[in-house]
Z-matrix of the N, CA and C atoms (Angstrom, degrees):
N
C 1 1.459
C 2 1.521 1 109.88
N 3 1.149 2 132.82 1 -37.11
C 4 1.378 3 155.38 2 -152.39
C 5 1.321 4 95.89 3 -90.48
N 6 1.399 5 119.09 4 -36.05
C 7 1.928 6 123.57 5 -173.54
C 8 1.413 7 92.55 6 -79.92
N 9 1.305 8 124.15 7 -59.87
C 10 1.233 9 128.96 8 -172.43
C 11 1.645 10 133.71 9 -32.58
N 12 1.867 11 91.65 10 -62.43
C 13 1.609 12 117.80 11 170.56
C 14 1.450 13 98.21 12 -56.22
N 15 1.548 14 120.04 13 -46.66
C 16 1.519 15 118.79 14 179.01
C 17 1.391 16 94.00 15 98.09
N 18 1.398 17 116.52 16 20.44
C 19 1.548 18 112.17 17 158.25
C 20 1.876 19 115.80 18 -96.53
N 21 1.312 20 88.84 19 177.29
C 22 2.080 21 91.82 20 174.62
C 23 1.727 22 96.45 21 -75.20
N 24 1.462 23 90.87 22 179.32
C 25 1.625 24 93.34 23 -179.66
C 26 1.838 25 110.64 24 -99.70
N 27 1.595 26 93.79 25 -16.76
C 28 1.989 27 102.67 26 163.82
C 29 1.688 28 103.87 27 -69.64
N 30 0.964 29 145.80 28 -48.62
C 31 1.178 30 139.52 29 -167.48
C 32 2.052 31 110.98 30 -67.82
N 33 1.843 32 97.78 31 -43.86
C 34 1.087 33 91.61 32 -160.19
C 35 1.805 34 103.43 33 -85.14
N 36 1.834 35 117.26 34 2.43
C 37 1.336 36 119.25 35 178.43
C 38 2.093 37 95.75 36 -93.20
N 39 0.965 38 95.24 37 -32.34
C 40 2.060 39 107.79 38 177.58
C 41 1.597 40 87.65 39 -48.15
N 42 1.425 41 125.09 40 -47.79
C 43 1.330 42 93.93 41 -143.42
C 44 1.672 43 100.08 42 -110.00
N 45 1.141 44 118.54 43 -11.42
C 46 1.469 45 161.12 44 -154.45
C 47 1.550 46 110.43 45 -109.78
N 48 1.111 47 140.86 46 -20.56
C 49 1.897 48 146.33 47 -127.34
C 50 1.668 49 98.82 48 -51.18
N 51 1.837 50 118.69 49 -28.73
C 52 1.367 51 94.94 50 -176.51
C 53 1.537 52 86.14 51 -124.63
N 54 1.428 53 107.44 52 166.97
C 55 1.583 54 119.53 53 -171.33
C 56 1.969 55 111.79 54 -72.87
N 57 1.672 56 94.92 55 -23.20
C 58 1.433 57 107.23 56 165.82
C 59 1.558 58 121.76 57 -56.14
N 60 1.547 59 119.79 58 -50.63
C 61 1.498 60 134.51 59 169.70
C 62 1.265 61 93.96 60 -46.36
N 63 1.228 62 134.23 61 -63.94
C 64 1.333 63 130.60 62 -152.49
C 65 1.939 64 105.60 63 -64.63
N 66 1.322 65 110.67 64 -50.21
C 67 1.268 66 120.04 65 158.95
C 68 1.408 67 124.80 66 -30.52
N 69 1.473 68 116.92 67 -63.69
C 70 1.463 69 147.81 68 164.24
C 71 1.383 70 97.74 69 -21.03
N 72 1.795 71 101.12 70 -65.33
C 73 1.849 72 105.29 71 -151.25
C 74 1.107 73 93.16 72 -62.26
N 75 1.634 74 126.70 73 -57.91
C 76 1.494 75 122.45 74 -161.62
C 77 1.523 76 134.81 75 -53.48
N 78 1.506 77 91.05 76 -31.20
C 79 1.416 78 103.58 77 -169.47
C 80 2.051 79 97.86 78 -93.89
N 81 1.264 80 109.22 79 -32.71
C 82 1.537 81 97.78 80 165.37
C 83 1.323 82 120.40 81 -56.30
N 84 1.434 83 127.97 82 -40.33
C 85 1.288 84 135.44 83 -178.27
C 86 1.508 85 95.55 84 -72.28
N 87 1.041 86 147.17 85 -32.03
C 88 1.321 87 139.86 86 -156.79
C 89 1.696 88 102.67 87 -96.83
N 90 1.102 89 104.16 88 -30.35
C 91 1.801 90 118.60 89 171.21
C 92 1.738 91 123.96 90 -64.63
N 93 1.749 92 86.77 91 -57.38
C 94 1.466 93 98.66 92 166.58
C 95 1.360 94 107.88 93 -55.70
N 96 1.237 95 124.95 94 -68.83
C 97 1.529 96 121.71 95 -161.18
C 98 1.636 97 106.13 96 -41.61
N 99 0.880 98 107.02 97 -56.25
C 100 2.237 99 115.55 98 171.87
C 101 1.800 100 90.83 99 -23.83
N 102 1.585 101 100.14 100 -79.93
C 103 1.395 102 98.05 101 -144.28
C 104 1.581 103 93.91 102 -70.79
N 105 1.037 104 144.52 103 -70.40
C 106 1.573 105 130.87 104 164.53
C 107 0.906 106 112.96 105 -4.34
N 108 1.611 107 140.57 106 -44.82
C 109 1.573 108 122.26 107 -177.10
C 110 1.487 109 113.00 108 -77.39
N 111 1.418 110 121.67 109 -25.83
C 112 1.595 111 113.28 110 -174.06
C 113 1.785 112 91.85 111 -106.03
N 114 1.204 113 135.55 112 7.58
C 115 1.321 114 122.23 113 171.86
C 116 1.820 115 106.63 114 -73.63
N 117 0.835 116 164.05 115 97.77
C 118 1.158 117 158.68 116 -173.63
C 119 2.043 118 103.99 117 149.03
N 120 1.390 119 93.36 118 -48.76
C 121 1.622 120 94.49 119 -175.08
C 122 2.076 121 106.29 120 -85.55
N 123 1.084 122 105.85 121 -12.88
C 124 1.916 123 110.62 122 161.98
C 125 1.188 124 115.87 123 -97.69
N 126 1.031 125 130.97 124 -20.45
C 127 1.998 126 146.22 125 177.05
C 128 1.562 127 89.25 126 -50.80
N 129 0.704 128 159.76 127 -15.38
C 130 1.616 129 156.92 128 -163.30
C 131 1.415 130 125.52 129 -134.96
N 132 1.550 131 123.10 130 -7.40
C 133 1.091 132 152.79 131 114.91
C 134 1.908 133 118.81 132 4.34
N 135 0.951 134 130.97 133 49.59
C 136 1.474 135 132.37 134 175.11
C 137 1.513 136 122.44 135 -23.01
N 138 2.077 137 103.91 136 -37.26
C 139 1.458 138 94.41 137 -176.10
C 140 1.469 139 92.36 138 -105.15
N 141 1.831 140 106.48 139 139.84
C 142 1.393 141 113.96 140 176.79
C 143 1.294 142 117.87 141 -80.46
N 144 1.435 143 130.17 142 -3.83
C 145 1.051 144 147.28 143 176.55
C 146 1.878 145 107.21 144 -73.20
N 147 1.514 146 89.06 145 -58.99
C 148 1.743 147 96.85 146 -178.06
C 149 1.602 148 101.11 147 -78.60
N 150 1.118 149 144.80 148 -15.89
C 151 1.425 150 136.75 149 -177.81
C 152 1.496 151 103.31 150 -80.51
N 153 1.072 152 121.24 151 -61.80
C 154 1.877 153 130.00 152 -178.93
C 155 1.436 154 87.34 153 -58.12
N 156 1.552 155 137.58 154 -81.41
C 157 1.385 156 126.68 155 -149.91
C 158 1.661 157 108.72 156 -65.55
N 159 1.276 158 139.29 157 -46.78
C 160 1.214 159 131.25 158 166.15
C 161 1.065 160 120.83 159 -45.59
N 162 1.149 161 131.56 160 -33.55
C 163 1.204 162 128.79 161 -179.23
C 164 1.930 163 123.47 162 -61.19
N 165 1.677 164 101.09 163 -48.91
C 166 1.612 165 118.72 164 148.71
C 167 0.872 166 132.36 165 -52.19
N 168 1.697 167 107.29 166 -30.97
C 169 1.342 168 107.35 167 172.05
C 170 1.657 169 133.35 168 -54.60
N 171 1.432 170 88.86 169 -59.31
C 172 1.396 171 115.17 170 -178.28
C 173 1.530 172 103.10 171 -64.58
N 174 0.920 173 141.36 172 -47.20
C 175 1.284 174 152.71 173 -179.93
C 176 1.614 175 119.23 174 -52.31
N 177 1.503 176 103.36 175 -47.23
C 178 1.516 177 122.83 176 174.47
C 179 1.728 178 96.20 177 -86.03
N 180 1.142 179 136.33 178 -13.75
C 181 1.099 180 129.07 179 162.97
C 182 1.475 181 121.56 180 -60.72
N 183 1.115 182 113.70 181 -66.38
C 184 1.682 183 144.18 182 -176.85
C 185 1.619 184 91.29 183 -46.23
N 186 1.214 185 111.68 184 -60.63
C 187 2.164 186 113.60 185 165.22
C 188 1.378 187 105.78 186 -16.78
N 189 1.442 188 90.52 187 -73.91
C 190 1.538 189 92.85 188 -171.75
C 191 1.557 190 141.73 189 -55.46
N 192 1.845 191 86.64 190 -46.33
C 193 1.628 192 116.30 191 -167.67
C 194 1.846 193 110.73 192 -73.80
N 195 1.550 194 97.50 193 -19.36
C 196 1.688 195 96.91 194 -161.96
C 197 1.787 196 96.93 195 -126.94
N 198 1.349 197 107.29 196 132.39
C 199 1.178 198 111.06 197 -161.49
C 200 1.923 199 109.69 198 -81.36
N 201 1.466 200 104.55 199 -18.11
C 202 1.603 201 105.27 200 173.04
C 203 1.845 202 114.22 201 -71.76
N 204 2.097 203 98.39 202 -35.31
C 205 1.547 204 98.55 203 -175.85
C 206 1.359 205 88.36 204 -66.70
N 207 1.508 206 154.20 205 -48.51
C 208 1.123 207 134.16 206 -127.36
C 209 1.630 208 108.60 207 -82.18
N 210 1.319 209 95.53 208 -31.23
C 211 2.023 210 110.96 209 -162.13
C 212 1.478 211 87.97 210 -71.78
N 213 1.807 212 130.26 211 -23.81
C 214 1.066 213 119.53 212 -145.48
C 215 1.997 214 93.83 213 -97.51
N 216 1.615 215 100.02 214 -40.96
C 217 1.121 216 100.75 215 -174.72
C 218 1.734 217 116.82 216 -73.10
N 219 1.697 218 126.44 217 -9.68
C 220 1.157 219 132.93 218 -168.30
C 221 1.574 220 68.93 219 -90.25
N 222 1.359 221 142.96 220 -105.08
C 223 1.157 222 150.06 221 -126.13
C 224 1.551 223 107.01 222 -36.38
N 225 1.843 224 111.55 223 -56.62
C 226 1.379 225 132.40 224 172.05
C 227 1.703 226 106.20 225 -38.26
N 228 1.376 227 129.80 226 -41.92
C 229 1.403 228 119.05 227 -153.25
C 230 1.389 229 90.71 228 -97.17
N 231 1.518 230 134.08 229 4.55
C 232 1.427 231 105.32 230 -175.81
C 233 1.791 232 80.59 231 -114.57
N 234 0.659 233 167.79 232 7.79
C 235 1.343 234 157.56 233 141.70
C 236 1.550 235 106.80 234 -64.07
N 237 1.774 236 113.31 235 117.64
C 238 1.529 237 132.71 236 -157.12
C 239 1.439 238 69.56 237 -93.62
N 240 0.986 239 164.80 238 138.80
C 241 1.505 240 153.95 239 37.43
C 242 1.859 241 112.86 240 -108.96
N 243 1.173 242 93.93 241 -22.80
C 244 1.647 243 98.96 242 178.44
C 245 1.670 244 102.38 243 -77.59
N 246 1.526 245 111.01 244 -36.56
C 247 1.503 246 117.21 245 -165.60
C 248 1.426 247 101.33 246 -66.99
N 249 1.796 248 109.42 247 -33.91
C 250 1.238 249 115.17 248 -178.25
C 251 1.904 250 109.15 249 -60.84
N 252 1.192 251 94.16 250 -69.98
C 253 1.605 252 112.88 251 170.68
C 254 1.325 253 112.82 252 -14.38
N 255 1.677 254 110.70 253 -74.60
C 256 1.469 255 131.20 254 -177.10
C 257 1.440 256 118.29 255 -57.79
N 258 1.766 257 132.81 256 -28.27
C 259 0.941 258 123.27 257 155.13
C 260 1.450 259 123.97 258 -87.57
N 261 1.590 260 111.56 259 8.63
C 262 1.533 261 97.92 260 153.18
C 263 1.670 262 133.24 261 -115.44
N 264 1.465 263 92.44 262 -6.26
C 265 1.883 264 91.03 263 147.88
C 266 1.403 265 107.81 264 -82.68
N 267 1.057 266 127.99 265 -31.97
C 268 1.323 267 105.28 266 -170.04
C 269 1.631 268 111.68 267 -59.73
N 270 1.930 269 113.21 268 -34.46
C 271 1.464 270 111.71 269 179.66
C 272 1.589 271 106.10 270 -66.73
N 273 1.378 272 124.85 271 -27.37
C 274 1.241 273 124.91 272 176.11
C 275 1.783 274 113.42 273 -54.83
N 276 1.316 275 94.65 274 -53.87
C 277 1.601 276 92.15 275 -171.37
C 278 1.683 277 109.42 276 -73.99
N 279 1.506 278 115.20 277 -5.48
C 280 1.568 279 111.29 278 -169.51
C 281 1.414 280 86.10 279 -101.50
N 282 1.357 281 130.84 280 -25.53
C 283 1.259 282 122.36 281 -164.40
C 284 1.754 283 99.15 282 -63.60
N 285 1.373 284 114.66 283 -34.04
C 286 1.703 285 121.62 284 -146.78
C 287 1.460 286 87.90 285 -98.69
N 288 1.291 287 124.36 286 -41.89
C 289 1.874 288 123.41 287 153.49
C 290 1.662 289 113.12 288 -23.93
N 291 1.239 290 105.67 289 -66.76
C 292 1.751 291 110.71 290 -142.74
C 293 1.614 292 79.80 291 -89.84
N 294 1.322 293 141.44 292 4.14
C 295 1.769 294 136.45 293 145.82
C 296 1.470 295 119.63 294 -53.18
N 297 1.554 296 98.63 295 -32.78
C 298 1.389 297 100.23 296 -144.91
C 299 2.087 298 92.21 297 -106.57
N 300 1.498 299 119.00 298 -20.63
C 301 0.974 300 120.45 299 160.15
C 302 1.353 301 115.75 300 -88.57
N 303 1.825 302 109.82 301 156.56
C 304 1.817 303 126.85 302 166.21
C 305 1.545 304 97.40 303 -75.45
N 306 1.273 305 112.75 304 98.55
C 307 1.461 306 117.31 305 178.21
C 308 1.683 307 103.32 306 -155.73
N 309 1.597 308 109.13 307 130.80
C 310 1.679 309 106.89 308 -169.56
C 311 1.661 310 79.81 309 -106.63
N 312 1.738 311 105.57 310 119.15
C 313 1.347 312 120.13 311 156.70
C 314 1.508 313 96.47 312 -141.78
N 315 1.187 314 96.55 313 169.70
C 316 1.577 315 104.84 314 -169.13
C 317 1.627 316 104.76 315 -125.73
N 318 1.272 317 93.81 316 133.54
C 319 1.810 318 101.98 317 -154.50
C 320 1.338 319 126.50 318 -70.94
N 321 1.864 320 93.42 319 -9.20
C 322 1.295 321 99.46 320 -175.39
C 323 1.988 322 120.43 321 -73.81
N 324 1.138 323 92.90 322 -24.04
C 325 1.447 324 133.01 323 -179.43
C 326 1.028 325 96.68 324 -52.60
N 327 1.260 326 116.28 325 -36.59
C 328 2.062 327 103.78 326 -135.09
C 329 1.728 328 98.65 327 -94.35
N 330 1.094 329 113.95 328 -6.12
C 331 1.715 330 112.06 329 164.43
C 332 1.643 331 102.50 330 -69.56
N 333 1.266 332 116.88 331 -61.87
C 334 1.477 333 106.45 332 -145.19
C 335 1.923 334 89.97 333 -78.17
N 336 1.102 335 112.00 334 -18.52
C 337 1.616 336 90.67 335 175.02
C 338 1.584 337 116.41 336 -78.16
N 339 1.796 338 96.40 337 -36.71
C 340 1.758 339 81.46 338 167.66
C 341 1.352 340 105.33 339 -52.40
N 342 1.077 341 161.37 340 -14.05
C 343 1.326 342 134.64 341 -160.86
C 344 1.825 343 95.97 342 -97.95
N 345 1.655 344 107.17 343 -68.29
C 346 1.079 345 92.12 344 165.89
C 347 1.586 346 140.67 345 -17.54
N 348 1.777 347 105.12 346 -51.45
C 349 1.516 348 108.95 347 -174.27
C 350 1.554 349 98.51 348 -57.15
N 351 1.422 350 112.57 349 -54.17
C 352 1.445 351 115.47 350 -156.66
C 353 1.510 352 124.23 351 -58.59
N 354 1.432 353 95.11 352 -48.32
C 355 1.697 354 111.83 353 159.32
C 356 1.607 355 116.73 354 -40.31
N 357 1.297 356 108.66 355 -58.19
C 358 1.946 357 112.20 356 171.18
C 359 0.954 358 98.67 357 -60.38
N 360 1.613 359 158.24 358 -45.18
C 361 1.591 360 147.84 359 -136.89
C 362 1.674 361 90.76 360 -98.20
N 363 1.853 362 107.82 361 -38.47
C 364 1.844 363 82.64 362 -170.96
C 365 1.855 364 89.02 363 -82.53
N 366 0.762 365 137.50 364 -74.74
C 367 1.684 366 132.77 365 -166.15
C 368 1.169 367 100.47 366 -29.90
N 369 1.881 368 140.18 367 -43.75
C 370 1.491 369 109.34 368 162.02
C 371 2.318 370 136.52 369 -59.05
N 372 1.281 371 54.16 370 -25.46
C 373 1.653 372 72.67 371 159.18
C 374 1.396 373 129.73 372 -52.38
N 375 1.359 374 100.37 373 -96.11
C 376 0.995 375 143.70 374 128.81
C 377 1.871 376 93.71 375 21.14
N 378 1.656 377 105.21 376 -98.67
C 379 1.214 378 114.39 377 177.59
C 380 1.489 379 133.24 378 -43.74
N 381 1.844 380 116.16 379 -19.91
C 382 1.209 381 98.64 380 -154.16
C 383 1.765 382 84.80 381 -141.21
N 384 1.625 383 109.32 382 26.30
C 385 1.130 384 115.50 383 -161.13
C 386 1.926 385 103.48 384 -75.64
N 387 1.311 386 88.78 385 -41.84
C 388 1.619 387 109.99 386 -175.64
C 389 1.799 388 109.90 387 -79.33
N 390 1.170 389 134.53 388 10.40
C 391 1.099 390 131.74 389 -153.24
C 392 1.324 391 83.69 390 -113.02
N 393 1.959 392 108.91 391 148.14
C 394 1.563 393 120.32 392 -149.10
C 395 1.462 394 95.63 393 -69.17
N 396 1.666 395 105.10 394 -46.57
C 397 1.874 396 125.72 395 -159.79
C 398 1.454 397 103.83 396 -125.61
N 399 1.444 398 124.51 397 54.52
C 400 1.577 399 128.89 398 172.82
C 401 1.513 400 101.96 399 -19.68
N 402 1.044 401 119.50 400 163.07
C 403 1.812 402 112.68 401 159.69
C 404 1.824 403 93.96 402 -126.10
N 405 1.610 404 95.94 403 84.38
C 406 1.249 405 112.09 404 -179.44
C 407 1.716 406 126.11 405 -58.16
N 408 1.126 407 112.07 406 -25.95
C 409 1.651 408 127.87 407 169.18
C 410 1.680 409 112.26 408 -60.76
N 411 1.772 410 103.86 409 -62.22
C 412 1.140 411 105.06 410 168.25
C 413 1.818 412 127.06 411 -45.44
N 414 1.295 413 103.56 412 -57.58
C 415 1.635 414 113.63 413 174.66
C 416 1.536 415 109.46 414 -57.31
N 417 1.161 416 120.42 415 -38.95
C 418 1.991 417 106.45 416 -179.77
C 419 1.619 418 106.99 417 -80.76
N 420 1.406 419 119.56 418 -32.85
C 421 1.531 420 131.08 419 161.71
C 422 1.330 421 125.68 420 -33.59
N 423 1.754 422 101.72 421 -40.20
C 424 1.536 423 115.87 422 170.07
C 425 1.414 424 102.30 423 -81.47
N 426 1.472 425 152.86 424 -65.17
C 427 1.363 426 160.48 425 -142.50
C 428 1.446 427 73.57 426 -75.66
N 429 1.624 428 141.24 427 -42.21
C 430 1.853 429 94.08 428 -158.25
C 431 1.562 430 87.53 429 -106.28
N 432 1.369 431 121.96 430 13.80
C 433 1.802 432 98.98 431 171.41
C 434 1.788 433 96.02 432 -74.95
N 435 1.095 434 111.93 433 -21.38
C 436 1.736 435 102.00 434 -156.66
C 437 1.402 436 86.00 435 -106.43
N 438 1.665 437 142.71 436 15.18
C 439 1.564 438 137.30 437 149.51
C 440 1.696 439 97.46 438 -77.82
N 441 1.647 440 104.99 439 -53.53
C 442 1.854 441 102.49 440 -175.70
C 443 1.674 442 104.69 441 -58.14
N 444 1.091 443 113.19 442 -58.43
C 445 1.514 444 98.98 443 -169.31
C 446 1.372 445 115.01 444 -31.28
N 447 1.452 446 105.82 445 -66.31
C 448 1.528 447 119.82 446 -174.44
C 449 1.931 448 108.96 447 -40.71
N 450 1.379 449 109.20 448 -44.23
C 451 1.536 450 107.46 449 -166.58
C 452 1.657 451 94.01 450 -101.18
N 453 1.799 452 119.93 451 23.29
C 454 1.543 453 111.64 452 153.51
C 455 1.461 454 99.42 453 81.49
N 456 1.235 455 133.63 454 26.44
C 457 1.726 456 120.65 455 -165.86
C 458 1.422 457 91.25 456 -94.01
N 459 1.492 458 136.31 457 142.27
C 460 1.399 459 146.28 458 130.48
C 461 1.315 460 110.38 459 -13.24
N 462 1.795 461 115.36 460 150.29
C 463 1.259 462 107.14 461 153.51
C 464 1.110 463 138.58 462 -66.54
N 465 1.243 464 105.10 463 -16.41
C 466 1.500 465 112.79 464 -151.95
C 467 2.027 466 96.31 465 -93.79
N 468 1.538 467 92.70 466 -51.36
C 469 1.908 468 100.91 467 157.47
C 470 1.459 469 106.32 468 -35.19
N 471 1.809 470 136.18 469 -57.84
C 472 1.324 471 130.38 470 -123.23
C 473 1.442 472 87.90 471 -98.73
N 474 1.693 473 111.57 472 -31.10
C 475 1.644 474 121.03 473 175.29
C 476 1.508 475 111.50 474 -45.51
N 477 1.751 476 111.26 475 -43.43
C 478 1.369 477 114.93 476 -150.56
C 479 1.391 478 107.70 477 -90.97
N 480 1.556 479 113.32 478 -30.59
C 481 1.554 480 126.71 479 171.50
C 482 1.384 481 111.45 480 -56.71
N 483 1.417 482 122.01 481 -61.44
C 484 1.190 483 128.25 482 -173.14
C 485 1.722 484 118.23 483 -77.17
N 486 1.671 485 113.41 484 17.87
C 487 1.497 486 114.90 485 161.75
C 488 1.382 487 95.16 486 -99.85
N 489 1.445 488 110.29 487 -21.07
C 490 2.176 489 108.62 488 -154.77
C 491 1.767 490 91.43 489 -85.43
N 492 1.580 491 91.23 490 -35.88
C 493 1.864 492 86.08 491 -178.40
C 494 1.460 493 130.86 492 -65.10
N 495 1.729 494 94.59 493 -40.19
C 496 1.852 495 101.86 494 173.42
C 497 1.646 496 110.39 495 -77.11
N 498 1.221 497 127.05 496 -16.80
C 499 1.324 498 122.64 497 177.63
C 500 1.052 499 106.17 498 -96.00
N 501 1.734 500 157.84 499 -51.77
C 502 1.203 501 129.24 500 143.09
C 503 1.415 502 140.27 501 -17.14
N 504 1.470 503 99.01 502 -43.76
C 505 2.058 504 102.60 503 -179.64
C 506 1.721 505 100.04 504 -90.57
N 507 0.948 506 135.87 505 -0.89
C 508 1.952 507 137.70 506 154.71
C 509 0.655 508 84.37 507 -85.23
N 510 1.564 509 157.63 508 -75.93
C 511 1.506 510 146.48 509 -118.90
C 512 1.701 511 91.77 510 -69.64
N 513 1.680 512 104.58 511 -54.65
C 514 1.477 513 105.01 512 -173.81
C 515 1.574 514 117.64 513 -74.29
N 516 1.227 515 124.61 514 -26.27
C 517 1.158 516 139.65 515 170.06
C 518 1.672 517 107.91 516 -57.08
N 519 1.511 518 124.10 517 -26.04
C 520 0.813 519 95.25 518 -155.69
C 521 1.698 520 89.47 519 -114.42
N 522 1.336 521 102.72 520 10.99
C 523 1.530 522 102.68 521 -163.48
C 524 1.690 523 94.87 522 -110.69
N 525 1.628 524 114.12 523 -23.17
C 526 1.164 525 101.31 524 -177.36
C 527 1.683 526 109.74 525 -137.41
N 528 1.430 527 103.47 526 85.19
C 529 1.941 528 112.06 527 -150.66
C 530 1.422 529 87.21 528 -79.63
N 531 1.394 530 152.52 529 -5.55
C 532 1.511 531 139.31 530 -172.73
C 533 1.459 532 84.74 531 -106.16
N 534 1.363 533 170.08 532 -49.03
C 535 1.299 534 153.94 533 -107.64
C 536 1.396 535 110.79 534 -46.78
N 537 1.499 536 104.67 535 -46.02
C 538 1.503 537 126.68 536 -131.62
C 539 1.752 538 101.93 537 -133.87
N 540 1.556 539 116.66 538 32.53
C 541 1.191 540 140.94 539 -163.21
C 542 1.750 541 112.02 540 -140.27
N 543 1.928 542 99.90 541 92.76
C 544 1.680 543 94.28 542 178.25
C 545 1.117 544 128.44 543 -129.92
């Protein structure tokens, strides 16, 4: 790796010391770049519900739908420091969510369920990653009934969010099929 970058192999273990970090950087940079590209085109988004969940959506889509995100996101979830990583931006970005919604959760909580959530999202993965015809609607349908539960939403609310969320993220999916292509 070190010949490659065209660095020494002291510099690239200095900055690198376990082979996991090195894992970490790539696949964080490769994560960030995702959500950085649709952060700007949901920023304008009125419902905070459909701005945060479309955004996963589409993202956990591309996992599935594109065979480079998928190898990248199976490889990423079995490396314990990224899994670590990923369930604590993810509590970061849900933490700055559930501010911006009327929702009584209690903050202390909201770590160990991010972990929980995250843990179920890669094992759904995970499980249904290899399957010829996923029934991809169904599987993100489940990940945001158990986001509403947590932030207290009705069924009948969690029914109506999660038609506005999958038809917004097709609408864009279908209007902008390179977004998320680099």
């Amino acid at each position: 790796i070190a010949q490659v970058a065209g660095v020494a192999v002291g510099n690239l273990c200095y900055y690198f010391p376990k082979k996991e970090d090195l894992y970490y950087s790539y696949y964080s940079r490769f994560f960030s770049a995702l959500t950085d590209a649709l952060e700007p085109i949901f920023s304008t988004e009125t419902n905070p519900w459909v701005s945060f969940f479309a955004r996963e959506y589409i993202i956990y889509y591309k996992f599935f739908a594109d065979p480079l995100y998928k190898r990248q996101a199976l490889d990423a979830i079995n490396v314990p420091i990224f899994r670590q990583h990923y369930c604590r931006d993810f509590y970061s970005r849900l933490l700055e969510f559930m501010k911006t919604i009327d929702s009584n959760f209690e903050p202390e909580n909201l770590l160990d369920y991010s972990i929980i959530f995250c843990t179920t999202e890669m094992h759904l993965f995970e499980a249904h990653a290899n399957e010829e015809n996923p029934d991809f609607k169904r599987i993100f349908s489940l990940i945001l009934s158990i986001e509403f539960n947590f932030a207290n939403v009705t069924p009948d609310r969690q029914r109506e969010l999660t038609d506005e969320i999958i038809r917004v993220s097709e609408q864009f999916l279908s209007e902008h099929p390179g977004v998320l292509t680099f």
